[in-house]
PDB file as gemmi writes it, atoms N, CA and C in Angstrom:
CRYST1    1.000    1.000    1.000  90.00  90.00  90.00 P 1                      
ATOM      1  N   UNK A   1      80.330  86.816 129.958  1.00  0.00           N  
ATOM      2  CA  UNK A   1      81.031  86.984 128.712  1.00  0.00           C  
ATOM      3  C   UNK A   1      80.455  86.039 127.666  1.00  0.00           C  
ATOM      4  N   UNK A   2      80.608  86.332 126.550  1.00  0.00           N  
ATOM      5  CA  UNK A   2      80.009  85.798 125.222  1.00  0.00           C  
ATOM      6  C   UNK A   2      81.010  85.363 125.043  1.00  0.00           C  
ATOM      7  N   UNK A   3      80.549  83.929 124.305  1.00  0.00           N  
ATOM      8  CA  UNK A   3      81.855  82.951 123.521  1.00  0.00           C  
ATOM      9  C   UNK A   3      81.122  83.487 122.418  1.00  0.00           C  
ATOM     10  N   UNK A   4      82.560  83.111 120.988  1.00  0.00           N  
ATOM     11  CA  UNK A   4      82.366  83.440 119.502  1.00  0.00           C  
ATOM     12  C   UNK A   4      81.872  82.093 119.357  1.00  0.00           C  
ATOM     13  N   UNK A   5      81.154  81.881 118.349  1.00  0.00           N  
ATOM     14  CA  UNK A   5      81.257  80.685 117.903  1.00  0.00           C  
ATOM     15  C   UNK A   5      81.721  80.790 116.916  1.00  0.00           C  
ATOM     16  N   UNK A   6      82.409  79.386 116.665  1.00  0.00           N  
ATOM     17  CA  UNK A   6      83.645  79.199 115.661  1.00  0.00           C  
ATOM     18  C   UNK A   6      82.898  78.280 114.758  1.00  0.00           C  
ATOM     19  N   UNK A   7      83.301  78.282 113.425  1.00  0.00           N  
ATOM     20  CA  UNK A   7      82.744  77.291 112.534  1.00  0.00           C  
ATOM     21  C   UNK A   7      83.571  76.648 111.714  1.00  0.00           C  
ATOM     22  N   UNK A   8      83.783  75.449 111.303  1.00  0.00           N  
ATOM     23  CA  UNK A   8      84.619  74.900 110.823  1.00  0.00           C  
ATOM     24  C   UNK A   8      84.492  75.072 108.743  1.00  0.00           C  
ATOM     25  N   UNK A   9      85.521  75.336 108.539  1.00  0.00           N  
ATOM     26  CA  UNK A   9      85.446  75.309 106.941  1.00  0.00           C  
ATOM     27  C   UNK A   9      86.668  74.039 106.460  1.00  0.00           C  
ATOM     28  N   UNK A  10      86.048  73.458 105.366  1.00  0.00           N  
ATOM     29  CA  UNK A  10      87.170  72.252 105.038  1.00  0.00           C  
ATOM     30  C   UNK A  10      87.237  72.819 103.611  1.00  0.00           C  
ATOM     31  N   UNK A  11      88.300  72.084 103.068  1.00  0.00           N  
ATOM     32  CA  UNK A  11      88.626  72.390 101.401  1.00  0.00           C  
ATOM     33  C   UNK A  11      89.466  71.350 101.029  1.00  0.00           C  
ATOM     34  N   UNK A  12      89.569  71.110  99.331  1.00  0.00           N  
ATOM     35  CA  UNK A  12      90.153  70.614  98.822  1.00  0.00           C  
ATOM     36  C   UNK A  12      91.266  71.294  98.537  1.00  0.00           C  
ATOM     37  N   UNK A  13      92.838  70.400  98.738  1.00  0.00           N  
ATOM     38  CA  UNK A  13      93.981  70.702  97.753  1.00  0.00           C  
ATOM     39  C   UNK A  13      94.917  70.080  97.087  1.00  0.00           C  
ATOM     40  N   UNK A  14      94.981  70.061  96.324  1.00  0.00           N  
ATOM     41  CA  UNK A  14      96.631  68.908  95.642  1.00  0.00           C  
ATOM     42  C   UNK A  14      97.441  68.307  96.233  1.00  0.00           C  
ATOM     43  N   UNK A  15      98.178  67.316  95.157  1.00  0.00           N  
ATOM     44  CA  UNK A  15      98.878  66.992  96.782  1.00  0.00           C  
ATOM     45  C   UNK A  15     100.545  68.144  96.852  1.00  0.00           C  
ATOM     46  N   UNK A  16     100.407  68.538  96.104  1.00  0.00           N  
ATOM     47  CA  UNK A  16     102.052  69.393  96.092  1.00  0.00           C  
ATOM     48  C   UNK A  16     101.343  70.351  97.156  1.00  0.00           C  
ATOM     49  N   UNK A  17     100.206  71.128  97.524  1.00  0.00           N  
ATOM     50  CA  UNK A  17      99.861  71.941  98.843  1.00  0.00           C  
ATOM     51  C   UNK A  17      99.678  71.315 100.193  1.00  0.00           C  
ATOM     52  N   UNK A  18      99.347  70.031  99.570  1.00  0.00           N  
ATOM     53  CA  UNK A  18      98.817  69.187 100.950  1.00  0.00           C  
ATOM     54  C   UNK A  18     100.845  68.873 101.560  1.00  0.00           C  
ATOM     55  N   UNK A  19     101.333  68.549 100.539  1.00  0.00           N  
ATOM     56  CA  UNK A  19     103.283  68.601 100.921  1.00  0.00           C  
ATOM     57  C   UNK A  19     103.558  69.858 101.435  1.00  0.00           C  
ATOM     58  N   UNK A  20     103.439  70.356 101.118  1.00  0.00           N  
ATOM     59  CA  UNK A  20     103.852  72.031 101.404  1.00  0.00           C  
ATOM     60  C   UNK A  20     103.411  72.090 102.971  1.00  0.00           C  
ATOM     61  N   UNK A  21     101.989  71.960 103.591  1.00  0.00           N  
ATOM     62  CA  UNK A  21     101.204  72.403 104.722  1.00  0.00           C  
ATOM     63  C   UNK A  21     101.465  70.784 105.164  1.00  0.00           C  
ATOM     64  N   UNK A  22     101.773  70.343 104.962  1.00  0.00           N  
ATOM     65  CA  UNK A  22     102.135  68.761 106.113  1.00  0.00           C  
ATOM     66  C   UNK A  22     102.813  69.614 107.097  1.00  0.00           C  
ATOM     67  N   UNK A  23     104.127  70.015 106.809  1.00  0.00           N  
ATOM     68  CA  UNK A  23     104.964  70.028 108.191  1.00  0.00           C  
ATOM     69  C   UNK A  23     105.231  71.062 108.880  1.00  0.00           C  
ATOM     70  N   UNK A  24     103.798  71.836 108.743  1.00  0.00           N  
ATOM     71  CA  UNK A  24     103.403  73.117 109.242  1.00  0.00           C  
ATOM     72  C   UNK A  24     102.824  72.551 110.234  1.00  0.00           C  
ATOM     73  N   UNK A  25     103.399  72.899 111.618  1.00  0.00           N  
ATOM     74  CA  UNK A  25     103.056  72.601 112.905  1.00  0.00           C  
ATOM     75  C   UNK A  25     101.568  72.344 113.520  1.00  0.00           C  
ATOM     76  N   UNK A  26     100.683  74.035 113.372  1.00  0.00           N  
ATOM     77  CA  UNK A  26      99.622  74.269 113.595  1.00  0.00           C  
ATOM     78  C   UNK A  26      99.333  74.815 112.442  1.00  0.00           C  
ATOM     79  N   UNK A  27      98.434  73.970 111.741  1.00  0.00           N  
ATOM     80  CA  UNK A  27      97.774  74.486 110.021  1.00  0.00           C  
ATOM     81  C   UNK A  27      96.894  75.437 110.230  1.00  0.00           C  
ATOM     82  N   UNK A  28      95.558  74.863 111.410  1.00  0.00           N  
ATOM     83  CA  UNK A  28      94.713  76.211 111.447  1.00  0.00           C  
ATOM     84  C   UNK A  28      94.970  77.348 111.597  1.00  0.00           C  
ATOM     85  N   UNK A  29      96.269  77.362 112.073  1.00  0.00           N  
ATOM     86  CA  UNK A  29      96.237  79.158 112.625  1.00  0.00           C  
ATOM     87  C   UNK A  29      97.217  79.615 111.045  1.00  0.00           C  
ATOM     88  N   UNK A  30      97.881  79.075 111.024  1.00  0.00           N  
ATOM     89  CA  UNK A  30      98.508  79.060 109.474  1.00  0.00           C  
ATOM     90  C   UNK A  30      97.642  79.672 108.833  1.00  0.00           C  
ATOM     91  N   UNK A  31      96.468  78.751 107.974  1.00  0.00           N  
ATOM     92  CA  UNK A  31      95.615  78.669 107.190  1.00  0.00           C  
ATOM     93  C   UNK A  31      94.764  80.201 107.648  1.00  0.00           C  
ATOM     94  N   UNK A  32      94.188  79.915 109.109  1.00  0.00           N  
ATOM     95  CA  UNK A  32      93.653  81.778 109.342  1.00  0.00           C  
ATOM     96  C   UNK A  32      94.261  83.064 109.161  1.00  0.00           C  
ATOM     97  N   UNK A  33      96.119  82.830 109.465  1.00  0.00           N  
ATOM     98  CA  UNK A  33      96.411  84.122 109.384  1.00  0.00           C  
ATOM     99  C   UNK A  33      96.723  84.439 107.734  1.00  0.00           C  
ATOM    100  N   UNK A  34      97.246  83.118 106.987  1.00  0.00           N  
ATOM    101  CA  UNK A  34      96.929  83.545 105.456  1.00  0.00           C  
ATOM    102  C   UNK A  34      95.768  83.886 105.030  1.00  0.00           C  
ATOM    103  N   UNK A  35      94.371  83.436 105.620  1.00  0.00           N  
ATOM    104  CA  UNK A  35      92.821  84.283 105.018  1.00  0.00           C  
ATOM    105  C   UNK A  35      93.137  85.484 105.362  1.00  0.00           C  
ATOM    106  N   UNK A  36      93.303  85.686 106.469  1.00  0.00           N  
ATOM    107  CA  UNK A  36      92.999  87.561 107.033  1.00  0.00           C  
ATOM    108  C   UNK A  36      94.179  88.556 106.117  1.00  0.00           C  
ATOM    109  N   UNK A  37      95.358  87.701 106.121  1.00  0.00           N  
ATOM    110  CA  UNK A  37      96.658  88.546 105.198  1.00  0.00           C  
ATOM    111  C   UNK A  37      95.804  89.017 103.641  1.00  0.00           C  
ATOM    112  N   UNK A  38      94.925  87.965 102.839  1.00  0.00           N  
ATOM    113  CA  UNK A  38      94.831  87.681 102.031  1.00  0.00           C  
ATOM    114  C   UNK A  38      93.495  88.684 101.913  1.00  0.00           C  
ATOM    115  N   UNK A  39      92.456  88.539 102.846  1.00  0.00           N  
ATOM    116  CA  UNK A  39      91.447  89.859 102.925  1.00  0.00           C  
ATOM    117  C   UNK A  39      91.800  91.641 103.286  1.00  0.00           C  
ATOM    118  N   UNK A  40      93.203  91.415 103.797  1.00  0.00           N  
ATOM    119  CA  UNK A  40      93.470  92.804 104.242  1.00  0.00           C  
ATOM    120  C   UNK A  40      93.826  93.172 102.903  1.00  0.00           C  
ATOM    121  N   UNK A  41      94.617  92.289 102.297  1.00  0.00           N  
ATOM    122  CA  UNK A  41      94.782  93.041 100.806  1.00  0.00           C  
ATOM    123  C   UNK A  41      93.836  93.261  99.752  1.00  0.00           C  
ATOM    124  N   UNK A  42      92.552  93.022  99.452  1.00  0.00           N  
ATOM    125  CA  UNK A  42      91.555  93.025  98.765  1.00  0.00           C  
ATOM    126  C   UNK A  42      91.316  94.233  98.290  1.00  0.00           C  
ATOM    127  N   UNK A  43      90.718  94.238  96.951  1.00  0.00           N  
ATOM    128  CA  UNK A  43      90.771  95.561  96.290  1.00  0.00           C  
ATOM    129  C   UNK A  43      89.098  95.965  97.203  1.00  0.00           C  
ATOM    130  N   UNK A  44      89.551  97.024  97.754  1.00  0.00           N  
ATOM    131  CA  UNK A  44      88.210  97.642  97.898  1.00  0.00           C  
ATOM    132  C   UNK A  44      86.728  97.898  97.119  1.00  0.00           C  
ATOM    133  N   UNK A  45      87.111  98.078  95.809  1.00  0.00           N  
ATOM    134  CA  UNK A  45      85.922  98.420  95.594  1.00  0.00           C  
ATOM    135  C   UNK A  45      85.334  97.036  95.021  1.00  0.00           C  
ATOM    136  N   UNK A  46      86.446  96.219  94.574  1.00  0.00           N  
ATOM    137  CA  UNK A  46      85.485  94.991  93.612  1.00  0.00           C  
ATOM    138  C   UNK A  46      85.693  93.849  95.419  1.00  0.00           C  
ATOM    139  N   UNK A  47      86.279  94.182  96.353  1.00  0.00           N  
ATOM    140  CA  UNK A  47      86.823  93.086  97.195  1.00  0.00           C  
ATOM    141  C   UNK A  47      86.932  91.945  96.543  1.00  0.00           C  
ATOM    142  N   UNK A  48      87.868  91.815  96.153  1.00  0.00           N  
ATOM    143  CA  UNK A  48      88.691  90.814  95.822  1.00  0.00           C  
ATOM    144  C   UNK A  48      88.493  89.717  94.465  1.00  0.00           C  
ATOM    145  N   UNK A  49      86.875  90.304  93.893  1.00  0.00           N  
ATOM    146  CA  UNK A  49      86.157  89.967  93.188  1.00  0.00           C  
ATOM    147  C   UNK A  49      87.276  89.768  91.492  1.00  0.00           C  
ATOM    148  N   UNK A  50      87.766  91.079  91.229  1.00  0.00           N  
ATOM    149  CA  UNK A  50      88.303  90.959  90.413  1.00  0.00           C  
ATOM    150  C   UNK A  50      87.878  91.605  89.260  1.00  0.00           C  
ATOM    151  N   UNK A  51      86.473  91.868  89.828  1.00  0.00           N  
ATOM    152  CA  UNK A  51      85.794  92.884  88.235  1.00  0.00           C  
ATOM    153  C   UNK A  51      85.020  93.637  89.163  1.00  0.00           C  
ATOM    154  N   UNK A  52      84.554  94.844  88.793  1.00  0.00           N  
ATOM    155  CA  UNK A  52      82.898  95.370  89.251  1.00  0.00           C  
ATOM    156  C   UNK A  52      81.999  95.014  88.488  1.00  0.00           C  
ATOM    157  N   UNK A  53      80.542  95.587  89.068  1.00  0.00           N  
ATOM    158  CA  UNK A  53      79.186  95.414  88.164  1.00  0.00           C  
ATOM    159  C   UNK A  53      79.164  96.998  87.993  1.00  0.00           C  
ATOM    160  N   UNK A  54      78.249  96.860  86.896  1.00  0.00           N  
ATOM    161  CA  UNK A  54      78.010  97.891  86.306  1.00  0.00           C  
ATOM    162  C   UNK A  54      77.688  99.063  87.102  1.00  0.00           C  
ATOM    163  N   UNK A  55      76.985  99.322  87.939  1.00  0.00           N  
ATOM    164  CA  UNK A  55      76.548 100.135  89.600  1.00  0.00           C  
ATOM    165  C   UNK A  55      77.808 100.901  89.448  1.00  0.00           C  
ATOM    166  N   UNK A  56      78.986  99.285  89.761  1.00  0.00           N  
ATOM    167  CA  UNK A  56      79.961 100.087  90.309  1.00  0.00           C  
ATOM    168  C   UNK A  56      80.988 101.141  88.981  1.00  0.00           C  
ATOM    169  N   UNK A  57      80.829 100.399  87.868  1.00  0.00           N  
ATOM    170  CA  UNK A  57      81.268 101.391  86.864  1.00  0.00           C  
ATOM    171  C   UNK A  57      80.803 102.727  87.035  1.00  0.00           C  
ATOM    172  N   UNK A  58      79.795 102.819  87.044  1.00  0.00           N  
ATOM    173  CA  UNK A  58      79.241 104.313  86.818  1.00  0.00           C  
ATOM    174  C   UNK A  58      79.767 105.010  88.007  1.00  0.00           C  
ATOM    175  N   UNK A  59      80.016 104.397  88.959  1.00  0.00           N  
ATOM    176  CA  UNK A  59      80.720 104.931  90.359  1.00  0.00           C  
ATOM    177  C   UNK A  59      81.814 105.526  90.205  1.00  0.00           C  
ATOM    178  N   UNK A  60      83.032 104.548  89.006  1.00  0.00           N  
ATOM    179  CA  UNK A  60      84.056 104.543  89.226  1.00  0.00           C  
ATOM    180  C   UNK A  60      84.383 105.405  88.134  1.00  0.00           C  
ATOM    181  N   UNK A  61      83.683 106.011  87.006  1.00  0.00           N  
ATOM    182  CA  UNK A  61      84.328 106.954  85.922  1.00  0.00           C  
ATOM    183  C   UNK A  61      83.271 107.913  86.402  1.00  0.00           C  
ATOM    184  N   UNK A  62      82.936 107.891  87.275  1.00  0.00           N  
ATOM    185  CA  UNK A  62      82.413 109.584  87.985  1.00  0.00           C  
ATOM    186  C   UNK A  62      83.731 109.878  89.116  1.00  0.00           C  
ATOM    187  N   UNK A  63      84.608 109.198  89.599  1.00  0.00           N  
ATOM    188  CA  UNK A  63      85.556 109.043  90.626  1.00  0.00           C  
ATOM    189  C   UNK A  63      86.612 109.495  89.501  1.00  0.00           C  
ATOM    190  N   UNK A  64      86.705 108.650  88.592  1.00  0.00           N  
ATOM    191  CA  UNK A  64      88.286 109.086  87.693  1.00  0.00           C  
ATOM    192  C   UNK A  64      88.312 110.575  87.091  1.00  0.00           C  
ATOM    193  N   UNK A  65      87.225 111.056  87.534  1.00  0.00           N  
ATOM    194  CA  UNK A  65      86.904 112.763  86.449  1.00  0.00           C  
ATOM    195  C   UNK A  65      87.967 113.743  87.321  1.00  0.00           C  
ATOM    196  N   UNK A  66      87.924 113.248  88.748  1.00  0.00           N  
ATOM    197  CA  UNK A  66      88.643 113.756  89.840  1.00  0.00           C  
ATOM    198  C   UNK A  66      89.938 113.273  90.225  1.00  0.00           C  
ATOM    199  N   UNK A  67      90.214 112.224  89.783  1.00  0.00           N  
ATOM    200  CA  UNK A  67      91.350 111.405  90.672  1.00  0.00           C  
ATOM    201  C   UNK A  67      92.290 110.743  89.542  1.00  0.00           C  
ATOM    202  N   UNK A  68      93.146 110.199  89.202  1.00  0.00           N  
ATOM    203  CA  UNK A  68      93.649 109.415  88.683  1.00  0.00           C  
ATOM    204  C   UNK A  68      95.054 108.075  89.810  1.00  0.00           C  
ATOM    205  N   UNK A  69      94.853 107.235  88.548  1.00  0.00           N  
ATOM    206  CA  UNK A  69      95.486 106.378  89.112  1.00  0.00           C  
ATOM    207  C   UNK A  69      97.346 106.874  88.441  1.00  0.00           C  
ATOM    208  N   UNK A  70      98.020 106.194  89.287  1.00  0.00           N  
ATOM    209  CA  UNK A  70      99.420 106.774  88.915  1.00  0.00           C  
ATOM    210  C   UNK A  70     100.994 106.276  89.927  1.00  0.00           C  
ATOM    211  N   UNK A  71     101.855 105.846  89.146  1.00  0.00           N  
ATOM    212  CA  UNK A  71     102.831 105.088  89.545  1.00  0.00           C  
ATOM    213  C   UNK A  71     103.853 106.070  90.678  1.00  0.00           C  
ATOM    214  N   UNK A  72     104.026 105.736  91.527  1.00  0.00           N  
ATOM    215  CA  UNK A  72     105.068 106.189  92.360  1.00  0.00           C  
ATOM    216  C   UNK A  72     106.427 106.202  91.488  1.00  0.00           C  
ATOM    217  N   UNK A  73     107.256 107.238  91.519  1.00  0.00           N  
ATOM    218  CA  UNK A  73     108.622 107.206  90.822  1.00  0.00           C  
ATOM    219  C   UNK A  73     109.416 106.162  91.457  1.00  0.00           C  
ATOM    220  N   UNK A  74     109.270 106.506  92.994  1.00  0.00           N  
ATOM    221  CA  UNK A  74     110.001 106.026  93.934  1.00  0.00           C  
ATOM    222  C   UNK A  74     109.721 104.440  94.117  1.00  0.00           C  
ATOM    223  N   UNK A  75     108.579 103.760  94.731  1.00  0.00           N  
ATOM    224  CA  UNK A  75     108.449 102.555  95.361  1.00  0.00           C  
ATOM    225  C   UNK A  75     107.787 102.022  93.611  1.00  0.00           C  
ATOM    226  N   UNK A  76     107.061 102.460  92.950  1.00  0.00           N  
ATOM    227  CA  UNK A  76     106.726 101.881  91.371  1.00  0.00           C  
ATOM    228  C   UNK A  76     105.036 100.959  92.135  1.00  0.00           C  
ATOM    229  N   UNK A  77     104.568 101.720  93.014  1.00  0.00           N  
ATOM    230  CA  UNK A  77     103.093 101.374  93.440  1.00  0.00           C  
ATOM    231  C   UNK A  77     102.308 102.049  92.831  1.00  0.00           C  
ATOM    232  N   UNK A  78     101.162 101.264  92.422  1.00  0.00           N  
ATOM    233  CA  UNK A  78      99.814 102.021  91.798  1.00  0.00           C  
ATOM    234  C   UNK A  78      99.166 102.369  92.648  1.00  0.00           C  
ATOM    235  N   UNK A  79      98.613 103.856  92.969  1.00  0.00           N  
ATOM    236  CA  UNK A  79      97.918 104.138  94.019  1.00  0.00           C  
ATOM    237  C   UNK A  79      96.989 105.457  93.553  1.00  0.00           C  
ATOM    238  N   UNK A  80      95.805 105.584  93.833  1.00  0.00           N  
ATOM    239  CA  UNK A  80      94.613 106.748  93.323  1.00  0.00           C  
ATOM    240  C   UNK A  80      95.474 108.005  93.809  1.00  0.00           C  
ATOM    241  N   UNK A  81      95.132 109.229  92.890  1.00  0.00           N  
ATOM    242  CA  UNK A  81      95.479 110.419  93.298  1.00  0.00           C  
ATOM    243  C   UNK A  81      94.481 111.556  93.297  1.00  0.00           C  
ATOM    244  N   UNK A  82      94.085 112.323  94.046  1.00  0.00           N  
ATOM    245  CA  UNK A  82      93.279 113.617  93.684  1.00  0.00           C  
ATOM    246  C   UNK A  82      93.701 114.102  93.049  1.00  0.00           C  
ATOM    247  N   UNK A  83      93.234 115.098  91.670  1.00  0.00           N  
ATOM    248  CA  UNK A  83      93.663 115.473  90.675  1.00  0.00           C  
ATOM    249  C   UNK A  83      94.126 116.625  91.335  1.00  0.00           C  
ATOM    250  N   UNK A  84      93.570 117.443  92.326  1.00  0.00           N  
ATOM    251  CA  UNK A  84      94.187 118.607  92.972  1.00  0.00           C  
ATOM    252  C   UNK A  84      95.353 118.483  93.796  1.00  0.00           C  
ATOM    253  N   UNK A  85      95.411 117.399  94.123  1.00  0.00           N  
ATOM    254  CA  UNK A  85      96.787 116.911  94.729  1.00  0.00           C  
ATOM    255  C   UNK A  85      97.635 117.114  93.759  1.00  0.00           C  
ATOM    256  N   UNK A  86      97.631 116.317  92.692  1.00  0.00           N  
ATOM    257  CA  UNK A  86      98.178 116.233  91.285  1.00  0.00           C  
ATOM    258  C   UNK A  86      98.779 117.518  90.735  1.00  0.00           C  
ATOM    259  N   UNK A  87      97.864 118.799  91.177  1.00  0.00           N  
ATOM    260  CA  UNK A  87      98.232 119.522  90.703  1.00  0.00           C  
ATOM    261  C   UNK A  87      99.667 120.171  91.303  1.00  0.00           C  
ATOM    262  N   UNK A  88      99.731 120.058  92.355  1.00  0.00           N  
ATOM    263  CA  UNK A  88     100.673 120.662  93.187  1.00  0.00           C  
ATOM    264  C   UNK A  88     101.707 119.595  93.048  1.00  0.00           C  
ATOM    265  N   UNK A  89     102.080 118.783  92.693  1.00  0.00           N  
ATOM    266  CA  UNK A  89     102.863 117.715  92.876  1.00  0.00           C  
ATOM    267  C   UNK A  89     103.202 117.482  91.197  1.00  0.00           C  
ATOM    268  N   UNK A  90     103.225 118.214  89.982  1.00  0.00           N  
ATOM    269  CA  UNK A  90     103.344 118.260  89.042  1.00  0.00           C  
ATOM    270  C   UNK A  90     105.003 117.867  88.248  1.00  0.00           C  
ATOM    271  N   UNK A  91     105.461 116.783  87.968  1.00  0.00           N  
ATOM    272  CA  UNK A  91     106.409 116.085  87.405  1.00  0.00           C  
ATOM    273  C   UNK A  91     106.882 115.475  88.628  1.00  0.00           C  
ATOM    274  N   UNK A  92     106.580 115.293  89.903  1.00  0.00           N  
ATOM    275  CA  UNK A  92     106.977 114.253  90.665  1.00  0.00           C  
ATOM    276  C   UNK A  92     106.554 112.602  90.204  1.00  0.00           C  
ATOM    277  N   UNK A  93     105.737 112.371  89.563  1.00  0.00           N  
ATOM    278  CA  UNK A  93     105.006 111.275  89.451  1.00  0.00           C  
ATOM    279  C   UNK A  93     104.631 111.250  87.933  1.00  0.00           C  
ATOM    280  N   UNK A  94     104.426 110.219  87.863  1.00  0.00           N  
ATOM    281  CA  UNK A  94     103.686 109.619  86.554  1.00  0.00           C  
ATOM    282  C   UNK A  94     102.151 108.976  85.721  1.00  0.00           C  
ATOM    283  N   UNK A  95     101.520 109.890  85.309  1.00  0.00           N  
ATOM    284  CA  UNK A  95     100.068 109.698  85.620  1.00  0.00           C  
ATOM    285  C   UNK A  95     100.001 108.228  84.493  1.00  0.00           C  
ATOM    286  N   UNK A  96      99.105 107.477  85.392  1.00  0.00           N  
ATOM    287  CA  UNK A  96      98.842 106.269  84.337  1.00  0.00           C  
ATOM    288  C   UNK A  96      97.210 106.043  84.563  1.00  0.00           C  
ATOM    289  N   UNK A  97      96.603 106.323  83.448  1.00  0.00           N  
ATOM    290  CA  UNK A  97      94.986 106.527  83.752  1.00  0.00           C  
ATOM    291  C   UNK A  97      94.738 105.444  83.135  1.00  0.00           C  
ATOM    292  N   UNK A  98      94.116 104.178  84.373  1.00  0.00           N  
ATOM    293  CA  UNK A  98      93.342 103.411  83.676  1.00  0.00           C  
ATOM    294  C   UNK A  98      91.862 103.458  83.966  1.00  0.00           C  
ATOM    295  N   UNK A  99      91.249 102.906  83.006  1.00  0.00           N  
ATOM    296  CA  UNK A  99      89.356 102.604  83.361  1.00  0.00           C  
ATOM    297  C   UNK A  99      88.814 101.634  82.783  1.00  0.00           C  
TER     298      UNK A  99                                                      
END                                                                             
């Protein structure tokens, strides 16, 4: 069997975080399962970046010709829609097109 190898990462934090994570039992596993929580949520296309590059623009208003973005009535989540979906599903939802 193969061991992983593990690598250590350190960081700086304040002291109001360094108070906060004092009397957290086991920090590392703390600290890991908030990275992985924190990567599962990442926007896919920019991951987590926060903007795209240009590549990805041209990607993404060839994608919106088909799809739009649009609020759930119900839960009030932003989530992509196929416009043909859209079609069949007509005043259930609320189209909010951003780009």
């Amino acid at each position: 069997m193969s061991e992983k190898k593990q690598e250590i990462i350190t960081f700086k934090v304040d002291g109001a975080l360094w108070e906060a994570l004092r009397s957290i039992p086991n920090r590392s596993e703390f600290i890991r399962g908030a990275i992985l929580t924190a990567l599962e949520g990442a926007c896919p296309l920019c991951q987590g970046a926060g903007t795209i590059s240009v590549a990805q623009r041209k990607h993404w208003e060839s994608f919106t010709k088909t799809h739009a973005i649009e609020e759930c009535d119900d839960c009030h989540a932003i989530h992509l829609v196929c416009s043909e979906q859209r079609k069949g599903a007509r005043g259930k939802k609320t189209a909010r097109r951003r780009q």
